[in-house]
N, C-alpha and C positions, 0 to 999 in steps of 0.2 A: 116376423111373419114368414119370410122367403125362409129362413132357417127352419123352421117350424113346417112348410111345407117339403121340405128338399129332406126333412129326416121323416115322415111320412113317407114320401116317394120310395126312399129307400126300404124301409119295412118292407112296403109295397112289394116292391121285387123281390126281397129275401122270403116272404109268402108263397111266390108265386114260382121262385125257385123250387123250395122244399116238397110242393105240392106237385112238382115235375116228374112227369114218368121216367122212368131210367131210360133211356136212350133217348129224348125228346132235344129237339135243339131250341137252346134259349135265342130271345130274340135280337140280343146283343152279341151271342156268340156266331163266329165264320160260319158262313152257308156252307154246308156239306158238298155243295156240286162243287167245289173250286173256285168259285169267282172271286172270292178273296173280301165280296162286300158281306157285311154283318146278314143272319139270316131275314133281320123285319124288311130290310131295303132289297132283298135278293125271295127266293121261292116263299119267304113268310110274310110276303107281302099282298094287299088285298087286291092289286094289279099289275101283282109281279109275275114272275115265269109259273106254267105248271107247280102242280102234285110232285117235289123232288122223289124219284124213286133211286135208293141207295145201288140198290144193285139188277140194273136194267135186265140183265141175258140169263136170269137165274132161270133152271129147268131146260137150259136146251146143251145138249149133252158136247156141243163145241162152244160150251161160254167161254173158254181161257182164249180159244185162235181166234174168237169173234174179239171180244177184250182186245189182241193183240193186233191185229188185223185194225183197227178201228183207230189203235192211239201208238202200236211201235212201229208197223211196220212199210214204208211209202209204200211198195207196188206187189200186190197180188190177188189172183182172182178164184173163184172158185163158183162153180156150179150152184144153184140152189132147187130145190124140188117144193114146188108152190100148191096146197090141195086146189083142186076145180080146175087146174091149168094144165096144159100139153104144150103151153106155150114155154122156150125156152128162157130162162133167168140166171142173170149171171150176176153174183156178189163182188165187188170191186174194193180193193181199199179206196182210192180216191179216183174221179172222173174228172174232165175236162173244167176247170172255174169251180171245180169244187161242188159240181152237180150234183142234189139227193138221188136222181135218178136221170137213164135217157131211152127215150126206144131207138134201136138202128133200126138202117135201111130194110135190115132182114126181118123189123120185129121181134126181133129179141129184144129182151128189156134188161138193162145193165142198172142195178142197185149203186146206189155209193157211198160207205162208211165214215168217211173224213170229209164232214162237212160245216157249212158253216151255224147254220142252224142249232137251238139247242133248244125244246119246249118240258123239259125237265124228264119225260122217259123216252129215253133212245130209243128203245124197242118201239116204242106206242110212234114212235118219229116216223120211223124204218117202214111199218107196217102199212101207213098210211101214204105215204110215197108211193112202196110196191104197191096198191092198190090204185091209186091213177095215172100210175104207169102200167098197168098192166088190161085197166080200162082206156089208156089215151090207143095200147095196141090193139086191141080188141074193136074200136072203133075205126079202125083206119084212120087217125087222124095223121099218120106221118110220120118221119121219127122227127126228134127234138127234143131240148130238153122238159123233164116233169120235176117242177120244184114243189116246195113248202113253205111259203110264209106264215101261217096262221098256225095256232097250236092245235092238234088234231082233235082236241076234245075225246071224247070216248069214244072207246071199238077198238079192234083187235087189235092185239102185239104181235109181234114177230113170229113168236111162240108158237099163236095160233094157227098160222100162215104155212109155214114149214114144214115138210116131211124128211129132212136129214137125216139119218143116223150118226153121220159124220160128214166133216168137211172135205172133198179131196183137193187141196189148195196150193194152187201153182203161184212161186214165187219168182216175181222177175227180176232181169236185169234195170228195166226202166218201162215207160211207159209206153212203150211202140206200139202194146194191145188197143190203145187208141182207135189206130188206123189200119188196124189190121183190114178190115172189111169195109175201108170206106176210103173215099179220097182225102188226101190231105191238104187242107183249106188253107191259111195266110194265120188265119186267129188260132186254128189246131195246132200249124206248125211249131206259133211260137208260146205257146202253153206246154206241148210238148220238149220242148226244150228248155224252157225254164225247170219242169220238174221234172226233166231228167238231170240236171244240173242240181238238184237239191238232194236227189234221192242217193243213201247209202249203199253200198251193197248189204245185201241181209240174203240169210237163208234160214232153212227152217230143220232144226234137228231131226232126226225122223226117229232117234232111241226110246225117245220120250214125248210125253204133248206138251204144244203150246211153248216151246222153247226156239228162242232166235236168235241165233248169233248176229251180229254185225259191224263192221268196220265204220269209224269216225273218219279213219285220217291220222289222227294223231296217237287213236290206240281205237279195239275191240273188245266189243262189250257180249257176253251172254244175257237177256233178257226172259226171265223164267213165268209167265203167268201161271200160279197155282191156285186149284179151289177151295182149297182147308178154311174154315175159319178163321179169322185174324189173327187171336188171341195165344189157339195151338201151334198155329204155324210159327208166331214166333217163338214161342215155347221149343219148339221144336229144333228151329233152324240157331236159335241160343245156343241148344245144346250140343247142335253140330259146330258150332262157333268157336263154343267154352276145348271143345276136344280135339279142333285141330281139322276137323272132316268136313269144314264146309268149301272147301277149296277142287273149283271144278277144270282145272288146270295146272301145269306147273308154273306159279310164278303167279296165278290169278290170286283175284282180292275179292270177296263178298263186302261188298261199298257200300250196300244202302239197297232201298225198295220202292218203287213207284206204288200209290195204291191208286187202281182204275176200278172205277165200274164197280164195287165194292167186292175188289181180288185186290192181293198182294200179289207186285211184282218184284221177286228179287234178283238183283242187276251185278253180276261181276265184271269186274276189268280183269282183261288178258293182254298178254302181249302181243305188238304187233305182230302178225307172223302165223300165227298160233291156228286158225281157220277154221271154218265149222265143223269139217272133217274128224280132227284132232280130239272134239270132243265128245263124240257121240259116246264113246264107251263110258267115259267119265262122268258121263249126264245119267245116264243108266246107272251107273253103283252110285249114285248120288240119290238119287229116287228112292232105291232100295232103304240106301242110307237114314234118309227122312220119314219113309214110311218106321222106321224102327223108331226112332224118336218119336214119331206124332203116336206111338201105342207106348210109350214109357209115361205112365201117369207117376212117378213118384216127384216129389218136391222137387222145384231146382236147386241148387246149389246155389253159396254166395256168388263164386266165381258166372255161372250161367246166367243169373239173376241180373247181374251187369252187363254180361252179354246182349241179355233182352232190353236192358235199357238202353245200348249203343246201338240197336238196331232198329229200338224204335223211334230214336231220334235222328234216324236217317231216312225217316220216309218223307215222300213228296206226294201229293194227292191230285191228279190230274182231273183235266175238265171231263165233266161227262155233255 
């Protein structure tokens, strides 16, 4: 009888497979967000996290530095222009304990990317944060910090929020922007120090977008957030591969690609030494480079063909 039911079962799923939309995640297959747990225990669960959205920042014309800003890079800030408001707003990659959000003393409201919270759309996260932050200023209630524990439920995204054209994003050496405008407390002091003590140097290319160098320690990495579709880009970056032209340095290696926020990012090692400086021109004919590839529709070759399969067994898919 348990045989008899266990070869049932199985049917069962191979039904329910075949009847699957193409792109649909089965319920035994890894949750897309990264958690590593199956999707029924993880976002396909009936009390589990949000609606997973693949690719949270799609339509806002700095998805790559948001992307980047959010999961590569510790400390940098940048302006944001909020509709209804005059009030100032500032995007932060990470704030103090990892704050969603805080208002200062001045009422300015400081946003914050790298947090700990995850309710399945970042944006829909974000969105709702800067909305009781920007209500806790508005009411004088003081500055402090504005968290999120509950999942925001519906209403707007980020998207809707924002007036950018672009990002103007300052990168820093460390976190001092903390205390720029405030005293420094006992529990700031040493939060500040801790993550100064973790944070890399990085900077940010200016030839090209969404591109950031930075130093480990033991070597340097270029980190490239690009928009193309998955599929073309590695199509693409294959074919830079296969012919020798994907190398944005001398002596650099195209290692592998992080996928965030549903963008590829692709990640060279450099030698120590090497500096951001050094590759600005190189990032530029590299662009050029790939735009020529991602418009080459003909077949790959055998030799590219492998290429695209070494590179797509070198990605890693971070948490959204």
């Amino acid at each position: 009888m348990a045989k008899k039911s266990r070869t049932r079962q199985r049917a069962g799923q191979r039904e329910q497979s075949a009847t699957r939309h193409e792109g649909e995640v089965g319920p035994r297959q890894p949750c897309p967000c990264g958690s590593g747990r199956r999707y029924k225990n993880c976002h396909g669960s009936q009390d589990g996290a949000a609606v997973y959205v693949a690719r949270p920042f799609e339509g806002l014309p700095w998805e790559c530095d948001l992307v980047a800003l959010r999961e590569l890079v510790p400390s940098a800030t940048a302006p944001l222009r909020v509709e209804d408001t005059t009030r100032e707003v500032t995007l932060c990659t990470l704030l103090p304990m990892a704050a969603p959000a805080m208002v200062r003393d001045s009422a300015e409201v400081w946003l914050g990317l790298q947090v700990q919270h995850s309710f399945g759309d970042p944006s829909r996260d974000l969105a709702a944060v800067l909305i009781n932050a920007l209500g806790a200023a508005e009411e004088g209630r003081g500055a402090g910090i504005v968290g999120l524990t509950d999942p925001p439920g519906l209403g707007p995204r980020l998207q809707d929020l924002v007036t950018n054209d672009k990002l103007e994003i300052t990168v820093h050496d460390g976190f001092g922007f903390w205390v720029a405008d405030a005293e420094e407390d006992a529990a700031t002091a040493a939060a500040l120090e801790q993550a100064n003590a973790a944070a890399s140097p990085t900077a940010r290319l200016t030839s090209v977008e969404a591109a950031y160098w930075t130093n480990v320690g033991t070597k340097e990495h270029l980190r490239w957030v690009m928009p193309q579709p998955e599929g073309e880009l590695l199509d693409a970056l294959a074919r830079l591969h296969a012919a020798g032209r994907d190398k944005i340095a001398e002596e650099s290696r195209l290692v592998g690609m992080f996928r965030a926020h549903g963008l590829l990012v692709p990640v060279w090692d450099l030698p120590v030494g090497t500096g951001a400086e050094a590759l600005e021109e190189a990032a530029d004919a590299f662009a050029t480079a790939l735009g020529e590839a991602l418009a080459d529709g003909s077949a790959l070759t055998s030799e590219e063909r492998s290429a695209r399969a070494g590179l797509a067994n070198r990605q890693v898919t971070l948490r959204n």
